[in-house]
MARKOLTI-755799 format. One line per field, with one value per atom (N, C-alpha, C): residue number from 1; atom name; z negated, y, x. Coordinates in steps of 0.1 Angstrom, whole numbers, plus 5000, padded with zeros to 4 digits. Layout:
N
num	NUM | ...
atome	CA | ...
Z	Z | ...
Y	Y | ...
X	X | ...
***
This chain:
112
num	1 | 1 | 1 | 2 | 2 | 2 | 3 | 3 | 3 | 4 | 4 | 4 | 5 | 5 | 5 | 6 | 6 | 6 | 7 | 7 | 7 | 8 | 8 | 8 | 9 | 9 | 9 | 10 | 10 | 10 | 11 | 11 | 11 | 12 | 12 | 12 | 13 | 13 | 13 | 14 | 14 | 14 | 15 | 15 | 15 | 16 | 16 | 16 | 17 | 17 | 17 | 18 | 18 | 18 | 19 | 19 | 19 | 20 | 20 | 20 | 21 | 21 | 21 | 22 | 22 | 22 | 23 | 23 | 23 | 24 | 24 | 24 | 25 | 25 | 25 | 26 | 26 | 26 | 27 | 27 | 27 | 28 | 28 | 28 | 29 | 29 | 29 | 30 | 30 | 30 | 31 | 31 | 31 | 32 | 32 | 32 | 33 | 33 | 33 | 34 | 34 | 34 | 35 | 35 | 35 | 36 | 36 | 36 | 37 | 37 | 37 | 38 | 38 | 38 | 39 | 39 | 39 | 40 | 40 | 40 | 41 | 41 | 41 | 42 | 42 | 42 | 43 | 43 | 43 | 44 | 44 | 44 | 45 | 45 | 45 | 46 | 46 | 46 | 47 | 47 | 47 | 48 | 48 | 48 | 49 | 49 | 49 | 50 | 50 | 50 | 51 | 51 | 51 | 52 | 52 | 52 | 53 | 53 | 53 | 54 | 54 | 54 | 55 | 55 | 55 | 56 | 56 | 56 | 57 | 57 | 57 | 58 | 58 | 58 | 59 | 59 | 59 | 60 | 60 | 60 | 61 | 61 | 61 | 62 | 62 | 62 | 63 | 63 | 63 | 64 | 64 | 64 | 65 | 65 | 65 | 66 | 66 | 66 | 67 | 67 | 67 | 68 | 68 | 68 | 69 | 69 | 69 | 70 | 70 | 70 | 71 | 71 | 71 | 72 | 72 | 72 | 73 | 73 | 73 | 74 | 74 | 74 | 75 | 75 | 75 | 76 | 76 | 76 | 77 | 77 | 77 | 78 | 78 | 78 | 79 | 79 | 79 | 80 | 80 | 80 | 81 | 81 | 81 | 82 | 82 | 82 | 83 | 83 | 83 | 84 | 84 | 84 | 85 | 85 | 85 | 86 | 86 | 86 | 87 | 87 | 87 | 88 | 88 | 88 | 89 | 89 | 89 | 90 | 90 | 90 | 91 | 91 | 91 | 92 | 92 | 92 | 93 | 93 | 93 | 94 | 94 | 94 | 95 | 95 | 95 | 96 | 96 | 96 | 97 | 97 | 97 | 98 | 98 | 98 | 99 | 99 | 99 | 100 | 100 | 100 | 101 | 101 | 101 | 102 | 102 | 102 | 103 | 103 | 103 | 104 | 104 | 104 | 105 | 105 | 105 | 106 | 106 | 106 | 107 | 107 | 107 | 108 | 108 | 108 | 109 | 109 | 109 | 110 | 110 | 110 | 111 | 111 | 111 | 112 | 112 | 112
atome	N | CA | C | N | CA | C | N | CA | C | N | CA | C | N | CA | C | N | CA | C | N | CA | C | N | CA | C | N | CA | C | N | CA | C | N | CA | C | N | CA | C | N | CA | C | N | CA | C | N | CA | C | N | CA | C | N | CA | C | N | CA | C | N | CA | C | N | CA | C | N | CA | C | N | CA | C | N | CA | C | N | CA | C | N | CA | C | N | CA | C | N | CA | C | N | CA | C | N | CA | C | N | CA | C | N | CA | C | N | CA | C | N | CA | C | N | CA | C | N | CA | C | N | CA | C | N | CA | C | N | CA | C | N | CA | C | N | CA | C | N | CA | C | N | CA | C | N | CA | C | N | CA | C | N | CA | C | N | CA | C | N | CA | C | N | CA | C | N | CA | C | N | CA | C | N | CA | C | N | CA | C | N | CA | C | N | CA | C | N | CA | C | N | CA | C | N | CA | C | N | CA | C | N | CA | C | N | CA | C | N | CA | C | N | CA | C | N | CA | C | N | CA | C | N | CA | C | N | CA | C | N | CA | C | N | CA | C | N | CA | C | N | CA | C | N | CA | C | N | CA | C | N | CA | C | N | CA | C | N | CA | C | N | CA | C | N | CA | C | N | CA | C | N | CA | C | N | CA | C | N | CA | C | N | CA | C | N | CA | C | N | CA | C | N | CA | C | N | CA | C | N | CA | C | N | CA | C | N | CA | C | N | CA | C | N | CA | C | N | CA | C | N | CA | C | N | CA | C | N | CA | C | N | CA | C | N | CA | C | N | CA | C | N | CA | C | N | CA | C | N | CA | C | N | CA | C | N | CA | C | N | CA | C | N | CA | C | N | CA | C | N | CA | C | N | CA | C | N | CA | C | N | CA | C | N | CA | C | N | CA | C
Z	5850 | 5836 | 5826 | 5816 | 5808 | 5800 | 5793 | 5786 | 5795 | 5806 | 5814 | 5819 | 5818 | 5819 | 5806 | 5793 | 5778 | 5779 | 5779 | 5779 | 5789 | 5802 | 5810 | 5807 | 5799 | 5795 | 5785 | 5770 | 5756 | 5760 | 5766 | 5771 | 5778 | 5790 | 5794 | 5781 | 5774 | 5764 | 5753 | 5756 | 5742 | 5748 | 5760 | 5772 | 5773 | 5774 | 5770 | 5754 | 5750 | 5732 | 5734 | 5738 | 5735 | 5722 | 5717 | 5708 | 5698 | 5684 | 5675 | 5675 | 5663 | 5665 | 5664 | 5646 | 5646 | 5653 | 5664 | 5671 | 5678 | 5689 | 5695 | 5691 | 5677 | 5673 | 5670 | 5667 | 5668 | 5679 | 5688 | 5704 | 5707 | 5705 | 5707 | 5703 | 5689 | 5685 | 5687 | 5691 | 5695 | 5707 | 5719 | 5728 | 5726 | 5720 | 5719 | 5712 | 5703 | 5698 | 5707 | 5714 | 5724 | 5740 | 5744 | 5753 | 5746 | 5732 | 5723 | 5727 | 5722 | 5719 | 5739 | 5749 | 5760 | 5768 | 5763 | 5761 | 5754 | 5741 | 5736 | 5745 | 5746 | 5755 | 5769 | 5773 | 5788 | 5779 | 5771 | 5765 | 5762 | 5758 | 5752 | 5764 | 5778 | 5785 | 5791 | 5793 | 5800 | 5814 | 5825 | 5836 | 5846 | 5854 | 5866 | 5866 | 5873 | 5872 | 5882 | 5893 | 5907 | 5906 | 5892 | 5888 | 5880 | 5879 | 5862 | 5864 | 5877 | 5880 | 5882 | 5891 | 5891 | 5880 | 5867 | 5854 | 5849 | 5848 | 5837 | 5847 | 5858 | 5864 | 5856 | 5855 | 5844 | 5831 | 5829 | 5813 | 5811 | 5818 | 5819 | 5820 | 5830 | 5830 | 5818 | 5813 | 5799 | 5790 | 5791 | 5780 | 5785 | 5795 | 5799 | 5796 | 5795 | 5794 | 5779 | 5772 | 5759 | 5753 | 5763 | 5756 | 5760 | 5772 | 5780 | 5765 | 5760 | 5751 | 5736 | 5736 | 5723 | 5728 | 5740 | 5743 | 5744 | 5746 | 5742 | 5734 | 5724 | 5708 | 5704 | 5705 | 5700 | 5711 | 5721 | 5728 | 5722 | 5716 | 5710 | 5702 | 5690 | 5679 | 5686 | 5698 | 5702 | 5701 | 5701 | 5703 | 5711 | 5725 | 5737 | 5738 | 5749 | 5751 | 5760 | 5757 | 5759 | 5770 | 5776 | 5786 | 5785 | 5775 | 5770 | 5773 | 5766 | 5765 | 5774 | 5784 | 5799 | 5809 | 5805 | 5809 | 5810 | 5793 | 5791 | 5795 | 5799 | 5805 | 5818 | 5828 | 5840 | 5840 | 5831 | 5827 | 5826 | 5819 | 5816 | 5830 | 5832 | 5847 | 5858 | 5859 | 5868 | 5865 | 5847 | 5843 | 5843 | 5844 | 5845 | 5861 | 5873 | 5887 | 5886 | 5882 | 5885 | 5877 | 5865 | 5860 | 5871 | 5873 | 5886 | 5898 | 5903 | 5914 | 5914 | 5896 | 5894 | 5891 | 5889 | 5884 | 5897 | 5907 | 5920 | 5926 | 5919 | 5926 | 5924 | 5914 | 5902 | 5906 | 5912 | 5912 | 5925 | 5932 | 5945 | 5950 | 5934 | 5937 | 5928 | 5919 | 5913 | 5922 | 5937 | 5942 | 5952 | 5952 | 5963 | 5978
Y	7547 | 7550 | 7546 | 7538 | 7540 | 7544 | 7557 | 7567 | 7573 | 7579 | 7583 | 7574 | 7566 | 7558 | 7560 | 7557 | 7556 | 7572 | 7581 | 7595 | 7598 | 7588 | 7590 | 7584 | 7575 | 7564 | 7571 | 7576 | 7582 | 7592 | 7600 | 7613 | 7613 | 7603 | 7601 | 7596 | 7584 | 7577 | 7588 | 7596 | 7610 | 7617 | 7620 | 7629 | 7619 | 7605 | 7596 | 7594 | 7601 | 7596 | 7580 | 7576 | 7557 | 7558 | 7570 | 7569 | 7584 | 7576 | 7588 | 7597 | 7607 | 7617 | 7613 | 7604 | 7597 | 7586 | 7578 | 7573 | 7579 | 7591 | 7603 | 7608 | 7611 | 7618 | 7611 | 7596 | 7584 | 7584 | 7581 | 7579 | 7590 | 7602 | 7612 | 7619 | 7611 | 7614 | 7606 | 7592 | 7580 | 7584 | 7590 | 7592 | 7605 | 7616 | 7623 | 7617 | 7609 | 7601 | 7600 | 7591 | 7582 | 7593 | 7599 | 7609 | 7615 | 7622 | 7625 | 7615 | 7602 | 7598 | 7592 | 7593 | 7591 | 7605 | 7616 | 7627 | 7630 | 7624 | 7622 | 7610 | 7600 | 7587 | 7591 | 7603 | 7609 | 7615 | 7626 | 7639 | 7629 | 7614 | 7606 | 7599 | 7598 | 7591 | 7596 | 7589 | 7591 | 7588 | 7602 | 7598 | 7600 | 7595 | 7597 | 7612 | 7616 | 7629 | 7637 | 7630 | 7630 | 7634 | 7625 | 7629 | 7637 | 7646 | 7655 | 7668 | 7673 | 7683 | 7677 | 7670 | 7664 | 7660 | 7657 | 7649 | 7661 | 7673 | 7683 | 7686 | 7680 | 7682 | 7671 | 7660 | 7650 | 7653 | 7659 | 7663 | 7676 | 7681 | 7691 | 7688 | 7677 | 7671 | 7664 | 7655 | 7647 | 7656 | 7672 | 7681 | 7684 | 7686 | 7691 | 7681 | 7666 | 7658 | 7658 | 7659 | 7662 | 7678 | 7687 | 7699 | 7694 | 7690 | 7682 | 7678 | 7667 | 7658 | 7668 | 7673 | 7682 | 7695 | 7697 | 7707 | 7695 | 7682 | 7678 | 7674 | 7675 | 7678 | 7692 | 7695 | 7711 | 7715 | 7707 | 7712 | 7705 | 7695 | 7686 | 7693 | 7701 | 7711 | 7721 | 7723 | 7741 | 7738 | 7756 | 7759 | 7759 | 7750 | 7752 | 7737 | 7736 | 7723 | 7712 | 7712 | 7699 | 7710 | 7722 | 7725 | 7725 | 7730 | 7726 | 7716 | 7707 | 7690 | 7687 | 7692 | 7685 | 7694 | 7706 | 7711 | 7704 | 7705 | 7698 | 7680 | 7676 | 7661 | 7662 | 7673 | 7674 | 7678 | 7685 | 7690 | 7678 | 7669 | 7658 | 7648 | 7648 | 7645 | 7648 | 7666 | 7668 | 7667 | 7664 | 7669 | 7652 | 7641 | 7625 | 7628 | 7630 | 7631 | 7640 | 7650 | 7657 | 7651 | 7642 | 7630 | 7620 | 7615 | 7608 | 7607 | 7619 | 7629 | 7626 | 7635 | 7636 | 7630 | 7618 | 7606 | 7602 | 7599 | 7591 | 7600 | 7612 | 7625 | 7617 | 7614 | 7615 | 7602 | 7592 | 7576 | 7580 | 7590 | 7593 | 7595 | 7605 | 7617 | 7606 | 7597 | 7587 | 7576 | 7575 | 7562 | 7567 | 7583 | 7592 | 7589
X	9281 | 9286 | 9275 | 9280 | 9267 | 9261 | 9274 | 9267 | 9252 | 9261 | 9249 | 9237 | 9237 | 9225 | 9220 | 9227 | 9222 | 9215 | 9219 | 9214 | 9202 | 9204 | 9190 | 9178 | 9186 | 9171 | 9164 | 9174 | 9172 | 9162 | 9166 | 9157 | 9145 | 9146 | 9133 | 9119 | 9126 | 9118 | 9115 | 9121 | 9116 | 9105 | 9109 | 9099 | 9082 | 9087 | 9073 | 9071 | 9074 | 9070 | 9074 | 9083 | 9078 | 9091 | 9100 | 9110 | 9107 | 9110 | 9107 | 9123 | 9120 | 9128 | 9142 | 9144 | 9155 | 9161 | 9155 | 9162 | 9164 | 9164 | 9166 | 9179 | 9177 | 9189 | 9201 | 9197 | 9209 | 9217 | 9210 | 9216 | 9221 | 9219 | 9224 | 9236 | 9237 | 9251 | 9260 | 9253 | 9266 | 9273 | 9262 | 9268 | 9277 | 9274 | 9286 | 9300 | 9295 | 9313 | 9315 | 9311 | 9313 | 9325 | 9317 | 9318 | 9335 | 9336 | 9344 | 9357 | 9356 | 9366 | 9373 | 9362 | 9365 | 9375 | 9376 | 9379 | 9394 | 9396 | 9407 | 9415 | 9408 | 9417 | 9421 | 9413 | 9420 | 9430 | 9429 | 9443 | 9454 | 9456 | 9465 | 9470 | 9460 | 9469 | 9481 | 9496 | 9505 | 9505 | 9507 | 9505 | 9517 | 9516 | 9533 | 9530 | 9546 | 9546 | 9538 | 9538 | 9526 | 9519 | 9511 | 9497 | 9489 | 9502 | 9504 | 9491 | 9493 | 9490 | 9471 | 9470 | 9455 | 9447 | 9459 | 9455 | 9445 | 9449 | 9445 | 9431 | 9426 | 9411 | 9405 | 9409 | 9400 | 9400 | 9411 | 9408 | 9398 | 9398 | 9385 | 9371 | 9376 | 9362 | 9351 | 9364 | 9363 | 9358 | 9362 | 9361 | 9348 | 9341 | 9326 | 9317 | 9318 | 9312 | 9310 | 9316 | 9317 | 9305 | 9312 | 9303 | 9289 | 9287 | 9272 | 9263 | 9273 | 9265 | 9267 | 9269 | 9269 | 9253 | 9254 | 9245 | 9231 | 9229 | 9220 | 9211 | 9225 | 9222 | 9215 | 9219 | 9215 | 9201 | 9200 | 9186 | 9176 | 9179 | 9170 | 9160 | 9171 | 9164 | 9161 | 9159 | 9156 | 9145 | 9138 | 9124 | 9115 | 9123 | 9115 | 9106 | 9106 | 9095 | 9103 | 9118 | 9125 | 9136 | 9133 | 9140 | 9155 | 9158 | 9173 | 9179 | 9174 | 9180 | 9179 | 9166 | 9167 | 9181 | 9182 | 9189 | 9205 | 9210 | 9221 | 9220 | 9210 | 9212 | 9222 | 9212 | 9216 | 9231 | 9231 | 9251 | 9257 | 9256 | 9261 | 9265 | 9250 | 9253 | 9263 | 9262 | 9272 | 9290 | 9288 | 9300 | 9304 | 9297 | 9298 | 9310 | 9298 | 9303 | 9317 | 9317 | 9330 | 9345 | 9340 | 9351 | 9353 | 9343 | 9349 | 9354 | 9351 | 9358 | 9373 | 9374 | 9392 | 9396 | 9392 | 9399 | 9403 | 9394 | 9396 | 9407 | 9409 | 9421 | 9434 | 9429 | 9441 | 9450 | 9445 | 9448 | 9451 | 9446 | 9452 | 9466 | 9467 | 9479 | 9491 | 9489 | 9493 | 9500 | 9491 | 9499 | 9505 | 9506 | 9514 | 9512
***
């Protein structure tokens, strides 16, 4: 995925100082659009009826990937010493894999 690569890279390069704050905070919001509107394009798609029931595990997913990159945001400004944002990366992460999980459900329960 390459949000999640764009968010592994962003973060690391903040963790090395090689990126100031506002590029930090650029990337960080693109990837939430980003994440956002990949979220709504799951809620919009039409799926067989097969797949109705599996669907609403991606759309959950879509929706955690989303909160992930919003919680990256908001770790960015915390008070701590990065542990947040490192925190909400890893979210992102797991909330990336568990999209793909249900998707691969979902194309499962789709071709019956």
């Amino acid at each position: 995925n390459t949000l999640l690569a764009d968010a592994k890279e962003i973060n690391q390069q903040w963790d090395d100082r090689d990126v100031g704050l506002s590029v930090i905070r650029a990337t960080l919001a693109d990837i939430t659009a980003q994440s956002t509107t990949l979220a709504d394009t799951v809620k919009a798609t039409e799926v067989p009826a097969n797949a109705s029931t599996a669907w609403t595990d991606v759309e959950s997913a879509a929706d955690d990937i989303v909160t992930a990159a919003e919680a990256m945001q908001t770790g960015l400004e915390a008070p701590d010493t990065g542990e947040a944002r490192r925190e909400a990366l890893t979210g992102y992460e797991t909330a990336v894999g568990q999209f793909r999980s249900a998707l691969a459900a979902a194309i499962t329960a789709a071709r019956g």
